[in-house]
RODO-2510 file (C-alpha; in nm, 4 decimals, decimal comma):
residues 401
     n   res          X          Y          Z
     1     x     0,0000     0,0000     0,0000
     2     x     0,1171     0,3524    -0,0811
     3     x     0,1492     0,5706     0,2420
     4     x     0,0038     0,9144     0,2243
     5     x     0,1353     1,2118     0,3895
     6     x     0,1191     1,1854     0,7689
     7     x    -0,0165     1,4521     1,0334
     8     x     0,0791     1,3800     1,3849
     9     x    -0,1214     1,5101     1,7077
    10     x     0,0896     1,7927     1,6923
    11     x    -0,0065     1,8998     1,3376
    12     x     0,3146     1,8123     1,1858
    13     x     0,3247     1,6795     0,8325
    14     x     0,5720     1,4101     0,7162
    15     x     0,6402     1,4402     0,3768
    16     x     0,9358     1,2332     0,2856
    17     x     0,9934     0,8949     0,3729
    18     x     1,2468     0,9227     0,5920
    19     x     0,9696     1,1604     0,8490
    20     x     0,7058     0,8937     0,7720
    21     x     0,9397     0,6183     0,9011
    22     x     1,0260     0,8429     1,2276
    23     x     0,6824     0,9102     1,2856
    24     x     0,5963     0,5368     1,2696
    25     x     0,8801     0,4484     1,4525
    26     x     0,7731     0,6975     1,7512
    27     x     0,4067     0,5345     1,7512
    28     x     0,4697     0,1546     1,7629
    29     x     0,8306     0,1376     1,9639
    30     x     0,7841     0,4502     2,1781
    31     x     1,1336     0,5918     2,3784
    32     x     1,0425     0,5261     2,7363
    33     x     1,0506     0,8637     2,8743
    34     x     1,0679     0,7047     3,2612
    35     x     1,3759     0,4943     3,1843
    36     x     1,6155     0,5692     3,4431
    37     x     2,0001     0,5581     3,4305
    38     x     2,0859     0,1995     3,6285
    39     x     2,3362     0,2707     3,8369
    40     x     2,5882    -0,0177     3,9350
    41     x     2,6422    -0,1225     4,3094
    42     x     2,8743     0,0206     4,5198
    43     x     3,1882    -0,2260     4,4053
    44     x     3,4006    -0,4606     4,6329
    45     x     3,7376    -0,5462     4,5336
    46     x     3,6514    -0,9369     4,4816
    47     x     3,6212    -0,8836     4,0807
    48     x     3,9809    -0,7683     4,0563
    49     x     4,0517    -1,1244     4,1698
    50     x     3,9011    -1,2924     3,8831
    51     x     4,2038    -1,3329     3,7003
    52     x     4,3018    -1,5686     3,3926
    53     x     4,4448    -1,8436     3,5845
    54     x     4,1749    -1,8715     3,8144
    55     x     3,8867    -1,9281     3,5486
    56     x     4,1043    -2,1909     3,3626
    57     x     4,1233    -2,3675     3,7144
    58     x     3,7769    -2,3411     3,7333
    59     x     3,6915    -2,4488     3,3889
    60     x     3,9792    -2,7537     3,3582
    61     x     3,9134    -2,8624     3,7577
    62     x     3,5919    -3,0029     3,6815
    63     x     3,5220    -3,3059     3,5158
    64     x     3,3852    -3,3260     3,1563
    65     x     3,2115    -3,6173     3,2507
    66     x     2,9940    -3,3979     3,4299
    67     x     2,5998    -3,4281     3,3440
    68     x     2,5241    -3,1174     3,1418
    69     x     2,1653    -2,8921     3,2998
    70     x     1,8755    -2,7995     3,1049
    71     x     2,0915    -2,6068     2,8293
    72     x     2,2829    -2,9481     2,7169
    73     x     2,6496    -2,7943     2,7308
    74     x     2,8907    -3,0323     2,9209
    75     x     3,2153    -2,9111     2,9979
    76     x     3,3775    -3,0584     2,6626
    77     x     3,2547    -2,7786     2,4296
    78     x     3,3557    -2,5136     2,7556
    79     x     3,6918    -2,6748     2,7724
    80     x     3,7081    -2,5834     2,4131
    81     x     3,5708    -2,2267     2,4182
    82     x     3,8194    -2,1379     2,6739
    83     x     4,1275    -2,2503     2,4462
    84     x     3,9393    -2,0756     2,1956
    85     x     3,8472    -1,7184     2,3487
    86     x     3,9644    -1,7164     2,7035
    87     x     3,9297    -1,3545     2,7330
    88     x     3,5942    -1,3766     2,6839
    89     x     3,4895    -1,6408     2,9688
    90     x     3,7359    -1,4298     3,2024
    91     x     3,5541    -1,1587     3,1509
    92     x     3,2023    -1,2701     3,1357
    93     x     3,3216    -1,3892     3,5124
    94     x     3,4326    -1,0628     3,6253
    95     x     3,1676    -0,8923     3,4874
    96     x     2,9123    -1,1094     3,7243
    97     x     3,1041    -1,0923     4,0064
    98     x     3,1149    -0,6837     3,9546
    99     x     2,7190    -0,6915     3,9388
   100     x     2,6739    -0,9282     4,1564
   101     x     2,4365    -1,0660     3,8906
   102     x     2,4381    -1,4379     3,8562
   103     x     2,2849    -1,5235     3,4871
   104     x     1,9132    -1,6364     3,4781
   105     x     1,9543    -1,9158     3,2634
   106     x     2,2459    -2,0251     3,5133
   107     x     1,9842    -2,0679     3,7996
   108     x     1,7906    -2,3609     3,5894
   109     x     1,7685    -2,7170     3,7105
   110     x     1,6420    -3,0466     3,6278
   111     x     1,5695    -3,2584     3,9279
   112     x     1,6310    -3,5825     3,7545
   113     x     1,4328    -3,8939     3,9737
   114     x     1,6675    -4,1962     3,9831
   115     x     1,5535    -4,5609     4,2417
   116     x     1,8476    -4,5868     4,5373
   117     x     1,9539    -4,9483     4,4574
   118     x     1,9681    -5,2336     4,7215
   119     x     1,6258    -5,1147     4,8558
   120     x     1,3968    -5,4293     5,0127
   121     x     1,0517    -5,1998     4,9130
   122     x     1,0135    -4,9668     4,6245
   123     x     0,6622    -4,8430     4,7493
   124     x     0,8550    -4,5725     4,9947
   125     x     0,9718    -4,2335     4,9014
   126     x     1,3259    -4,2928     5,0666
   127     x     1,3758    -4,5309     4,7754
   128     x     1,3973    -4,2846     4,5333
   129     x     1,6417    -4,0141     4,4786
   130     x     1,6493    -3,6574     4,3315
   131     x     2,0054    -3,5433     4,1167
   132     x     2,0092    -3,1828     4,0634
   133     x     2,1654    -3,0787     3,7367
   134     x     2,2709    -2,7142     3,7270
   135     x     2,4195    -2,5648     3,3845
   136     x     2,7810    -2,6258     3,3361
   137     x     2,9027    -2,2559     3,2198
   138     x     2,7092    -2,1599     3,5578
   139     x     2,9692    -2,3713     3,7120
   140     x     3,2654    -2,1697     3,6210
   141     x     3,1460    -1,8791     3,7688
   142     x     3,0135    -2,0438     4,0720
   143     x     3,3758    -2,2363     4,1111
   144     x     3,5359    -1,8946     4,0865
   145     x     3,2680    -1,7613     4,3578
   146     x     3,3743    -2,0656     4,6099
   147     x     3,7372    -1,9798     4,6062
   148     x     3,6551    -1,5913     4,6601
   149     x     3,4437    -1,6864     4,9203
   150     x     3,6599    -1,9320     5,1243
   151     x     4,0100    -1,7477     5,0503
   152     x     3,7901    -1,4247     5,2319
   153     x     3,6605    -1,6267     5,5478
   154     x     4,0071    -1,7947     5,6428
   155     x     4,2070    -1,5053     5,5352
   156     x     3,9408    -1,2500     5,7909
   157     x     3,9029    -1,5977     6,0351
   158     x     3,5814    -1,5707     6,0163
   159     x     3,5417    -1,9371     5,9951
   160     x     3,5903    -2,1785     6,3521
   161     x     3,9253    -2,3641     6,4159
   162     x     3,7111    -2,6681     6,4344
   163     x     3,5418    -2,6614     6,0929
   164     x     3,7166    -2,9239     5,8286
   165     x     3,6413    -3,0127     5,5142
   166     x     3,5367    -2,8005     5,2405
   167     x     3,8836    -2,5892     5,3043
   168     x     4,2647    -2,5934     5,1951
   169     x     4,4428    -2,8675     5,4186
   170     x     4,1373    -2,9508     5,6384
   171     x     4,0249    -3,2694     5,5287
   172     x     3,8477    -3,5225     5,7087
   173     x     4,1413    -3,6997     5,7990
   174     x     4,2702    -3,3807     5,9981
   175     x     3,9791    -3,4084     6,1833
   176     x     4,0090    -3,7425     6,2792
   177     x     4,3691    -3,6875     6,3596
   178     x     4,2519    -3,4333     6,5866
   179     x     4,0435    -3,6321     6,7530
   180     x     4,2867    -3,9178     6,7702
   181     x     4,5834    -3,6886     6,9412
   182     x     4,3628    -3,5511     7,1911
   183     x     4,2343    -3,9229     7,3126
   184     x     4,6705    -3,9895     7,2627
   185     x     4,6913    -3,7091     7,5317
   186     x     4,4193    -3,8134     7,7701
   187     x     4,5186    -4,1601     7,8008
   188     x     4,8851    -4,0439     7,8972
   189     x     4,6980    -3,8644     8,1686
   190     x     4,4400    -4,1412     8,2687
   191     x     4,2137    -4,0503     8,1527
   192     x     3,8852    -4,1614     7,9014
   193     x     3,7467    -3,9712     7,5618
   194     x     3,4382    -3,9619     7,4910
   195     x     3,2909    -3,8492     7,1268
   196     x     2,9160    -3,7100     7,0924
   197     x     2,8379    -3,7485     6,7174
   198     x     2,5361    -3,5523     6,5479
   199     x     2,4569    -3,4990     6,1510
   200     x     2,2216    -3,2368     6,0176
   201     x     1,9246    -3,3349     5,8183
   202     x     1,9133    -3,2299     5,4418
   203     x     2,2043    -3,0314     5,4872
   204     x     2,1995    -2,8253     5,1904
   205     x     1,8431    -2,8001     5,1623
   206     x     1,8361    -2,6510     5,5075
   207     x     2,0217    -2,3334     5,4375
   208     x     1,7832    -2,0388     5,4957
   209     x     1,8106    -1,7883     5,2166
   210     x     1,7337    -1,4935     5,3765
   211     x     1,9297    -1,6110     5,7020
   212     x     2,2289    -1,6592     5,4934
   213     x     2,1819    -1,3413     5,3228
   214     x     2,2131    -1,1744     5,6467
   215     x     2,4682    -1,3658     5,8178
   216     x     2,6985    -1,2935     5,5516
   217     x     2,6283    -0,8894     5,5716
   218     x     2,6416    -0,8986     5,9557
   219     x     2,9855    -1,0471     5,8670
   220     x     3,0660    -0,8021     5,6382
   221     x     3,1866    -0,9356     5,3654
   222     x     3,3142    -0,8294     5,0365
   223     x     3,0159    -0,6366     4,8912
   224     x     3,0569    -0,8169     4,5203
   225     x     3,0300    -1,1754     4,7036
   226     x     2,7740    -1,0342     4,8803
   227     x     2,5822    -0,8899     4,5962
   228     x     2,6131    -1,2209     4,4301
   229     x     2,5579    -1,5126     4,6464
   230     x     2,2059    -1,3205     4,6935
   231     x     2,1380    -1,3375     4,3413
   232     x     2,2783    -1,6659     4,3218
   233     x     2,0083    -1,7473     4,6004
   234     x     1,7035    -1,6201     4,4330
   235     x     1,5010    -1,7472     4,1365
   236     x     1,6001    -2,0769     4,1353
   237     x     1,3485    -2,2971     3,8737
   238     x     1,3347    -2,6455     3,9254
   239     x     1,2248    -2,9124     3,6933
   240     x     1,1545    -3,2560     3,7925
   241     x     1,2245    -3,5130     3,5436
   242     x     1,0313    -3,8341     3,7035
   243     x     1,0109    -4,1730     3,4230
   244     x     1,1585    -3,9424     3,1606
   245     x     0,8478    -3,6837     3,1657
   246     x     0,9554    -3,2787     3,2262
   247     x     0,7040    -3,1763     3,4768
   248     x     0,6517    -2,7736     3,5391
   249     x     0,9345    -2,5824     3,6489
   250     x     0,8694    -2,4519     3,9872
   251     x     1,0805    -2,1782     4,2207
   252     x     1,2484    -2,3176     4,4956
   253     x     1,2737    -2,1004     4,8048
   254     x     1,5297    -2,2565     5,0018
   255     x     1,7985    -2,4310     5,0359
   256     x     2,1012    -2,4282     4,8016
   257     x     2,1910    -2,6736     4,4865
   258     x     2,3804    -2,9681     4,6253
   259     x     2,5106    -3,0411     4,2933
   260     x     2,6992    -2,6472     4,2629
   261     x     3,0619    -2,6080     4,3640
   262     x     2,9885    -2,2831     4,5667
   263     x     2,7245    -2,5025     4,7942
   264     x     2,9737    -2,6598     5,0107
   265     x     3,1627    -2,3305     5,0947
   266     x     2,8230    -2,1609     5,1570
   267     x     2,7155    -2,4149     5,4105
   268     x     3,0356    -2,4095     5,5449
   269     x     2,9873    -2,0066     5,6419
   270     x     2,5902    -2,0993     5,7274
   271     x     2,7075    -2,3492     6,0146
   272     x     3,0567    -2,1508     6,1044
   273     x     2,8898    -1,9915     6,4801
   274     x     2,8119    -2,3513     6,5966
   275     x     3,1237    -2,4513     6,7138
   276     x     3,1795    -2,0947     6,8890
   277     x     2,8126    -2,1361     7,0439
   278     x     2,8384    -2,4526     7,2487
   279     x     3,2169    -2,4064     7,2816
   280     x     3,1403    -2,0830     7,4632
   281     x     2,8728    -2,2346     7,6876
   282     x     3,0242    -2,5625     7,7318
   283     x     3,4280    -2,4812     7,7824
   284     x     3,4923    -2,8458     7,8852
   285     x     3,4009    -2,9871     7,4812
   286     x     3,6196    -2,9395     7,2172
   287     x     3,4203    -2,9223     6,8814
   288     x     3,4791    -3,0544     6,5366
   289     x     3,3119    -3,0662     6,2499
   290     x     3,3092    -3,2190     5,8574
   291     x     3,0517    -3,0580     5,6754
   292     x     2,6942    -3,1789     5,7858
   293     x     2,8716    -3,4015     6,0403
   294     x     2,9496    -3,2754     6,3694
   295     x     3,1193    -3,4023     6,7066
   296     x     3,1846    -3,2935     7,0337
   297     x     3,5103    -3,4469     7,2270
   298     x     3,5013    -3,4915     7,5852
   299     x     3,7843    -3,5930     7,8124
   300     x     3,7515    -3,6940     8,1968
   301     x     3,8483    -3,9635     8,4221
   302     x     3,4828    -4,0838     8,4891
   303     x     3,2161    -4,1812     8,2458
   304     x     2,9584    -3,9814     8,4122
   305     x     3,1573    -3,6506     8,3564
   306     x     3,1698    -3,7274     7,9734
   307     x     2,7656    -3,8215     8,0100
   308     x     2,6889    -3,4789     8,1348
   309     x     2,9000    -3,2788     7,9126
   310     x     2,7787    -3,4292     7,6046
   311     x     2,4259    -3,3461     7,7658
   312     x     2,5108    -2,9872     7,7787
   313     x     2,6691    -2,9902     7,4161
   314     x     2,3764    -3,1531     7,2585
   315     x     2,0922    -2,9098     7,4713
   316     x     2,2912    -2,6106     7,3189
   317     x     2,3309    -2,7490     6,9827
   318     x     1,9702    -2,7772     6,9557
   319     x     1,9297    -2,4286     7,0701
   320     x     2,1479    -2,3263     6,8170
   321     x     1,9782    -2,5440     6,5319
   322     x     1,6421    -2,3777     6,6274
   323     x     1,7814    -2,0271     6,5687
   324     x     1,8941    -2,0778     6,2514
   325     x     1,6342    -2,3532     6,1039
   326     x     1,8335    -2,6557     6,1143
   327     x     1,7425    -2,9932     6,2106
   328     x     1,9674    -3,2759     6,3521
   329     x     1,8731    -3,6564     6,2163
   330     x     1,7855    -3,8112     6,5244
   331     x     1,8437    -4,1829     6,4001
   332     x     2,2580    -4,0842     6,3388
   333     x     2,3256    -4,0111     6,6235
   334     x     2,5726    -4,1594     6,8008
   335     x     2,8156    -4,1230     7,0785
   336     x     3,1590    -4,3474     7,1140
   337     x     3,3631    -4,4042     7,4403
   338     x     3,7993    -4,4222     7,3604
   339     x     3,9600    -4,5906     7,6859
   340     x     4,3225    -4,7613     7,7188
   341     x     4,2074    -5,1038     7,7094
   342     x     4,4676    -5,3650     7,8462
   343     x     4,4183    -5,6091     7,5227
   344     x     4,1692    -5,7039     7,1944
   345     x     4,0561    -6,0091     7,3576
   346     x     3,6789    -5,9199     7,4586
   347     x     3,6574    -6,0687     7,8506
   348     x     3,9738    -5,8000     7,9059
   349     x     3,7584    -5,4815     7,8278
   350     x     3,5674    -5,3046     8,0842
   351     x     3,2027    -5,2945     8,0258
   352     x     3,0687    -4,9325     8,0696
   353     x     2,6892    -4,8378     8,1022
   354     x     2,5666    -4,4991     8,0366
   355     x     2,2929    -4,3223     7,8408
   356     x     2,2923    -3,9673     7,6940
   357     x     1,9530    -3,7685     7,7596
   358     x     1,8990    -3,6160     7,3771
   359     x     1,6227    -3,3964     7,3628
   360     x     1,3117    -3,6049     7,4518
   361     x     1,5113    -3,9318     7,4023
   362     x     1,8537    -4,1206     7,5048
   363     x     2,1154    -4,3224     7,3263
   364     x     2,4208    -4,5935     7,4527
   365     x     2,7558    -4,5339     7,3926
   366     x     2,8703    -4,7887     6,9966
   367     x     2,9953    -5,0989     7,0660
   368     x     3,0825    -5,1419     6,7207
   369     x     3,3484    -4,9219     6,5078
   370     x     3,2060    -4,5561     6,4336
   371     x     3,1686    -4,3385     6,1452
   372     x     3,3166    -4,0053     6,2896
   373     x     3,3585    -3,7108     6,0828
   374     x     3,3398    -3,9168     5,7996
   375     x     3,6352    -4,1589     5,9157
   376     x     3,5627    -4,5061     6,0157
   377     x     3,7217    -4,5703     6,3763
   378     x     3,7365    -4,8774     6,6004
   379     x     3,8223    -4,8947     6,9605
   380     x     4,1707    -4,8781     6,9721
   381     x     4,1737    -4,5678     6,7620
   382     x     4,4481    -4,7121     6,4711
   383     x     4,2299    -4,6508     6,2030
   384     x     4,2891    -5,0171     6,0296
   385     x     3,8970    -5,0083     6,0658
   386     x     3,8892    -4,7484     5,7977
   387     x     4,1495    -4,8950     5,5820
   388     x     3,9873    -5,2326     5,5931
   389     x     3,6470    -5,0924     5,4805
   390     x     3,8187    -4,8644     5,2400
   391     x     4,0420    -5,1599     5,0897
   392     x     3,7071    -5,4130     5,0542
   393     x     3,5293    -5,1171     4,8315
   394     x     3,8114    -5,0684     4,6521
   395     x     3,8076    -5,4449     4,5330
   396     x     3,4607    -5,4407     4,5225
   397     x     3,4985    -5,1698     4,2366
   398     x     3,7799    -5,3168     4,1092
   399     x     3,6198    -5,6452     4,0214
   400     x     3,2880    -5,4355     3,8941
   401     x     3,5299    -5,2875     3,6615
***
């Protein structure tokens, strides 16, 4: 169609082609007139971190074996693209860490419903198991977030002497060593250890957004890991994948990924003031802890002294748990008695009664080897318990293989 001469409301007349497109432009893409200037966040210094070496590390650390998120993009093709155009990765990282932005499609997961084998009944939901797959490129920056985060909280101590795991040099072997020397040094002295074992149910899931959002600012940290571990928090969209049908993507409110490499260093900071709680109230207990597992170590020369400070430990730790919406699993807990026995033969070791008041229940001290902080130990505390069950999965695989 042939367009005539235009009038707008004003009374002006287009007459050439180029005015007729202008005015046409003006009436079906309008300039917002309200559009405001977005003005970036006041800037930490974390973004100068992000360097070139640190987002190869995070891109070549993981494994390409990895199962790719909604978007289909395993690490092989990102492995590429960094050989490719490094510069660009690095600075799509900084650039998120500046804004404190984490990307949208990032935050999109498939909750992928798989049966737990070696089940007796499939008719029970603790059969079945959910495997949250996050997008791979999100990883990078998330990887880089973890090590900005954790370098901050040890380098600032903001973290407790008694936290292990999920840190440089603290494994769960140091934690078990630490627990081994201070039995060593109590049965030079006569005396007993006792070890009060808890775990906390659905770890990662139990992280309280907006408690975590707060902790971190009442710690003050760096305002760009601030600014993005709150973005990193919000919007998450789940999809459930259950017998190979997508159902609606939902929002998830709480709780963190468990499959994202920043989760572990975030729960790490979430759970950092439980040690310093009960140690505070209860100066006799030494704490330790390996993740979601946590113990309190006890040394006296009578069983009931042990019995009443692992009382105290667990009242406070529930006090604690309360304040921040965390739950202990009732069923693993344990507690474990370490004494200087004269021999292995079983009529040569003392038999020792005792119960722990937990809450509104009670449990015995193991008289089988315990799982502490993640390290199987047996009574003599010379951890060929661990090595044996270690060595017999090992073969196990092995022969799979």
């Amino acid at each position: 169609m042939t367009v005539e001469a235009l009038t707008d409301r004003d009374g002006k007349q287009a007459n050439t082609s180029l005015e007729e497109e202008e005015k046409l432009r003006d009436k079906s893409f309008p300039p917002n007139d309200g559009d405001q200037y977005y003005q970036l966040p006041r800037a930490g210094i974390a973004h100068t971190l992000v360097t070139e070496q640190a987002v190869k590390r995070s891109i070549f650390s993981q494994s390409v074996k990895k199962a790719p998120g909604p978007d289909m993009l395993s690490f092989g093709p990102i492995r590429l693209l960094g050989k490719w155009d490094k510069v660009r990765i690095v600075r799509l990282t900084r650039a998120a860490i500046r804004m404190g932005r984490h990307p949208a499609v990032c935050k999109r997961a498939s909750g992928v419903v798989i049966c737990t084998p070696g089940k007796a009944y499939y008719t029970n939901l603790k059969a079945y198991c959910s495997i949250s797959l996050l997008s791979c490129t999100g990883k990078v920056v998330e990887k880089v977030a973890a090590k900005l985060m954790s370098e901050e909280a040890e380098r600032r101590g903001l973290l407790s002497e008694g936290q292990f795991r999920s840190r440089k040099g603290r494994s769960a072997i140091n934690a078990a060593a630490t627990m081994v020397d201070r039995a060593h040094a109590a049965w030079t002295n006569g005396d007993i250890t006792e070890v009060f074992l808890r775990d906390i149910k659905a770890a990662f899931l139990s992280v309280g957004q907006r408690r975590l959002v707060n902790l971190i600012n009442v710690m003050q940290m760096d305002r760009d890991v601030t600014q993005w571990t709150e973005s990193f928090l919000s919007e998450i969209t789940v999809e459930m994948i259950i017998e190979c049908n997508v159902m609606e993507r939902q929002t998830e409110e709480e709780g963190v990924p468990q499959s994202s490499p920043v989760s572990p260093s975030i729960f790490v900071i979430y759970t950092s003031g439980i040690i310093k709680w009960v140690e505070e109230y209860v100066s006799e207990a030494q704490g330790l802890s390996g993740l979601d597992h946590l113990g309190w170590v006890a040394t006296r020369c009578d069983v009931n002294h042990v019995i009443t400070i692992s009382e105290r430990c667990a009242a406070k730790s529930i006090d604690w748990a309360s304040r921040r919406g965390v739950q202990f699993d009732t069923a693993k807990t344990e507690a474990a008695l370490f004494t200087r026995r004269p021999g292995h033969r079983k009529h040569l070791r003392p038999i020792l009664y005792g119960k722990i008041r937990v809450g509104n229940g009670s449990i015995r001290f193991n008289a089988q080897p315990t799982c502490s902080l993640g390290v199987w130990m047996d009574a003599h505390l010379t951890f060929k318990e661990h090595h044996d069950r270690c060595m017999t999965k090992a073969r196990a695989a092995n022969a799979r293989l």
